[in-house]
C-alpha positions in Angstrom: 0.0 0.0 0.0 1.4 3.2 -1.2 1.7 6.1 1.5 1.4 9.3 -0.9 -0.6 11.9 -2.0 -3.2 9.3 -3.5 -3.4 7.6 -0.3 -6.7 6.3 1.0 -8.3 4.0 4.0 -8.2 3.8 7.0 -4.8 4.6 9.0 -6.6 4.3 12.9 -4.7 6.3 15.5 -2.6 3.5 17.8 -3.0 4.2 21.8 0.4 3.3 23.5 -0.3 0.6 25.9 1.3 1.2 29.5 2.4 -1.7 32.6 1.2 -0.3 36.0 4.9 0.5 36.4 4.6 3.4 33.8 6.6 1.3 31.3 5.6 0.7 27.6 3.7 -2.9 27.0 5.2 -3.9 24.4 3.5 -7.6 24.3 -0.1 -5.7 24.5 1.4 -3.3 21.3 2.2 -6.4 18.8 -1.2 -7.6 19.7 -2.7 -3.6 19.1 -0.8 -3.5 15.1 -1.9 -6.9 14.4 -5.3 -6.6 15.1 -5.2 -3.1 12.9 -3.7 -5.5 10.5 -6.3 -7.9 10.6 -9.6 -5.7 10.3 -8.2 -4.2 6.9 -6.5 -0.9 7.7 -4.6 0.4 5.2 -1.6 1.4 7.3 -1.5 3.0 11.1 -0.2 6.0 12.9 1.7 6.0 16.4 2.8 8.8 18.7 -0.1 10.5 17.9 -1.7 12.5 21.0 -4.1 9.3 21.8 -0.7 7.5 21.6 0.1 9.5 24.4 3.4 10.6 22.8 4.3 12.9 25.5 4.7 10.9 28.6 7.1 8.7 26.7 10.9 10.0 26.6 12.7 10.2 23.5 14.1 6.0 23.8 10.5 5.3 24.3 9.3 7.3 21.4 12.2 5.7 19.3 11.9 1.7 21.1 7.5 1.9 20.1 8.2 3.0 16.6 11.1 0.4 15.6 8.9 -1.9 17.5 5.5 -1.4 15.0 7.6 -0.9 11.7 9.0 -4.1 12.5 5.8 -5.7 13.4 4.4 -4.9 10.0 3.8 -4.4 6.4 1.2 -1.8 6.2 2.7 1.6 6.4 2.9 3.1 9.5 3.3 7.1 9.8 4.7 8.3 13.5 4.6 11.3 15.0 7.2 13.5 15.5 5.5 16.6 16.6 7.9 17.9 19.9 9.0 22.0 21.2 11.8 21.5 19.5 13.2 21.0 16.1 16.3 19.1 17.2 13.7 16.0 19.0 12.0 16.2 15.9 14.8 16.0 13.4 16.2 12.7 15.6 12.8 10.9 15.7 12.0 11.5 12.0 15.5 10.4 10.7 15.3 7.3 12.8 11.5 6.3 11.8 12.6 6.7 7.6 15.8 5.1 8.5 13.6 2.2 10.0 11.2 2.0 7.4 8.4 3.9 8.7 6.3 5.1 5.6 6.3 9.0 6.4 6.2 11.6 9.9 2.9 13.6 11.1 3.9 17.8 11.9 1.4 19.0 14.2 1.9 23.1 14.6 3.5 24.3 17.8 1.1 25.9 20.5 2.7 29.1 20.4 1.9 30.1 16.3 -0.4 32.7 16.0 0.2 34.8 13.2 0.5 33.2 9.6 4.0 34.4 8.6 5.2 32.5 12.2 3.1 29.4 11.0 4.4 29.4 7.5 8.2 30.3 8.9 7.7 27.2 11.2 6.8 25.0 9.0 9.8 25.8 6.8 12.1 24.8 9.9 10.2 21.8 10.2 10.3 20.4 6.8 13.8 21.2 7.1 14.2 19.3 10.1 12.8 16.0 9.1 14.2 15.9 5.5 13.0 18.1 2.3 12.2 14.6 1.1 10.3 12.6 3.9 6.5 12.2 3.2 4.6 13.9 5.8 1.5 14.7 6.8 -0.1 18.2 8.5 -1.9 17.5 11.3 -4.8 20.3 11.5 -6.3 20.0 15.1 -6.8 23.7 16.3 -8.8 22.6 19.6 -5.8 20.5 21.0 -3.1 22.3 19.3 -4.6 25.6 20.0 -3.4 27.0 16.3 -5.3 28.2 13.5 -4.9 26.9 10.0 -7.1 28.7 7.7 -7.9 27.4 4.3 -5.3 29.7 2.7 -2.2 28.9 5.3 -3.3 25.3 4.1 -2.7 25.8 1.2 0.7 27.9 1.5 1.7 25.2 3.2 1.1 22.6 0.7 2.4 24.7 -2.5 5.9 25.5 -0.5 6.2 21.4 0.8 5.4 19.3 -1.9 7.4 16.6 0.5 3.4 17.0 2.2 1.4 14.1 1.0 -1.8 14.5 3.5 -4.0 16.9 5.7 -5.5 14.9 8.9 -8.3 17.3 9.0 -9.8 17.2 12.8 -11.1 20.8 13.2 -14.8 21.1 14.4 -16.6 22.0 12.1 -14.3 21.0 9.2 -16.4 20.5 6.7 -16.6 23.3 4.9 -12.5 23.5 5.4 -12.4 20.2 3.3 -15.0 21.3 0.2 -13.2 24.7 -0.1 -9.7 22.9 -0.5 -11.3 20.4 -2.8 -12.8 23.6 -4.6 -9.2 24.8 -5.3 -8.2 21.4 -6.7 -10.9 21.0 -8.8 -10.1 24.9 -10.3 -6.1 23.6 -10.6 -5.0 26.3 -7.9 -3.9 24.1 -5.6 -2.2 20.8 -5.8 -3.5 16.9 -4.7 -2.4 15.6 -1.1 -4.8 12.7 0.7 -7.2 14.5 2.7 -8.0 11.6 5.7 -10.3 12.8 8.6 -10.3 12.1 12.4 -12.7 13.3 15.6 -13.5 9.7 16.6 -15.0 9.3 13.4 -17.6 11.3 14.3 -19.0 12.9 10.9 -17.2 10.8 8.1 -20.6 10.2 6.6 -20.9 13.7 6.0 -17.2 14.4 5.5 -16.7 11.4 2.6 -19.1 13.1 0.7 -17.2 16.9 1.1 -14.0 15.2 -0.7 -11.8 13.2 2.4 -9.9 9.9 0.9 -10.4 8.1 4.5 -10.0 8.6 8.5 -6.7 8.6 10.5 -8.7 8.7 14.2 -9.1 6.8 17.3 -11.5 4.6 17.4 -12.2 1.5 19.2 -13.6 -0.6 16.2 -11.1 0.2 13.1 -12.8 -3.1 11.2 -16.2 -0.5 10.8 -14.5 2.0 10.2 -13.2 -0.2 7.2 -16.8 -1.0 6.5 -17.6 2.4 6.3 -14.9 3.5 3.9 -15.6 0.2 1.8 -19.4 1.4 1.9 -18.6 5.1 0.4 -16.0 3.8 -1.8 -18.8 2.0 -3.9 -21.0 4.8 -3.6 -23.4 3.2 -1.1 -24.0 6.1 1.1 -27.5 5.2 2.9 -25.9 2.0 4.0 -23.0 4.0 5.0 -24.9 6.8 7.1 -27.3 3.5 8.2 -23.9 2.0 9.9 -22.3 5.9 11.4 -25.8 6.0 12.9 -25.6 2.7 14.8 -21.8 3.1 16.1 -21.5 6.8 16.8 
């Protein structure tokens, strides 16, 4: 499965399992990718904030994601979001190195104004490799930064290395038809547009343009039902089964 700017699925949003003693569980994580595995998702993301990525320290971070690109052969994408470039730069090298498929870049708390977003982001991209597939995580209710449709975009035009938006802002929907818009009018090139929120309004969401759902969820095989459902353009059966899980 191909981790690009065509990408589609389902890539659910992997918890970190913890021992009472604080430590990773490492037995409890083979079992967490295979089952992922095993109910059709099309590849998996770790160190995500569900993941819990910041009470683990940086040989955690590192030990979990050798640990699930080894475990598998569905692309995994890891999150590298941290305060600092230099944590960033050391957990994205290692991940490619290891064979992870690409990094998520959330937006540090602090960006406010769109020429410190924009100037960020160019340290960022520069700090996990001009050339590593990414993806731009857009959750402005835990990350507390704004991405506007046209930042978005800037962002996307200047990193072509970007393959994907996760799209979790509430409401997004109308964040998600107006990028689609600009494709559709050639101003603004493809990426994979997968959504998130638990999952929450992908009926509604398939139908604005998204390719698929990077989210925690507790049962990724319907969330691979559902995709499966839009895909062939069954959409009552699809709102019919997001009514009876959500």
């Amino acid at each position: 499965m191909a981790f690009d700017a065509d990408a589609t699925g389902v890539y659910p949003i992997a918890p970190t399992p913890f021992l009472e003693d604080g430590s990773v569980d490492f037995h409890s994580l083979d079992r967490l990718i295979d089952f992922y595995r095993a109910s059709g998702a099309s590849g998996v993301t770790i160190l995500g904030i569900l993941g819990e990525a910041a009470k683990l320290d940086p040989e955690e971070s590192r030990a979990v994601m050798r640990r699930v690109v080894a475990r598998t052969d569905i692309p995994v994408v890891v999150g590298v979001s941290a305060p600092g470039f230099a944590g960033m730069r050391l957990l994205a090298r290692e991940a490619m190195d290891a064979g992870a498929a690409g990094v998520m870049v959330g937006p540090a708390h602090h960006l406010r104004t769109d020429e410190q977003i924009l100037a960020w982001f160019a340290q960022a991209v520069e700090a996990i490799g001009t050339t590593t597939p990414w993806v731009l995580q857009d959750y402005p209710l835990a990350l507390t930064c704004q991405l506007s449709v046209p930042i978005i975009s800037a962002i996307m035009e200047a990193h072509p290395s970007c393959v994907m938006l996760k799209a979790e802002d509430w409401p997004g929907l109308d964040k998600i038809s107006a990028l689609r818009r600009l494709q559709a009018e050639a101003r603004l090139r493809p990426f994979s547009i997968l959504t998130a929120n638990g999952g929450t309004f992908l009926d509604f969401e398939y139908w604005r343009g998204a390719n698929g759902s990077m989210t925690g969820y507790p049962f990724p095989d319907t969330l691979v039902d559902l995709y499966r459902l839009q895909v062939a353009g069954e959409r009552d059966a699809a709102a019919l089964l997001q009514k009876s899980v959500c």
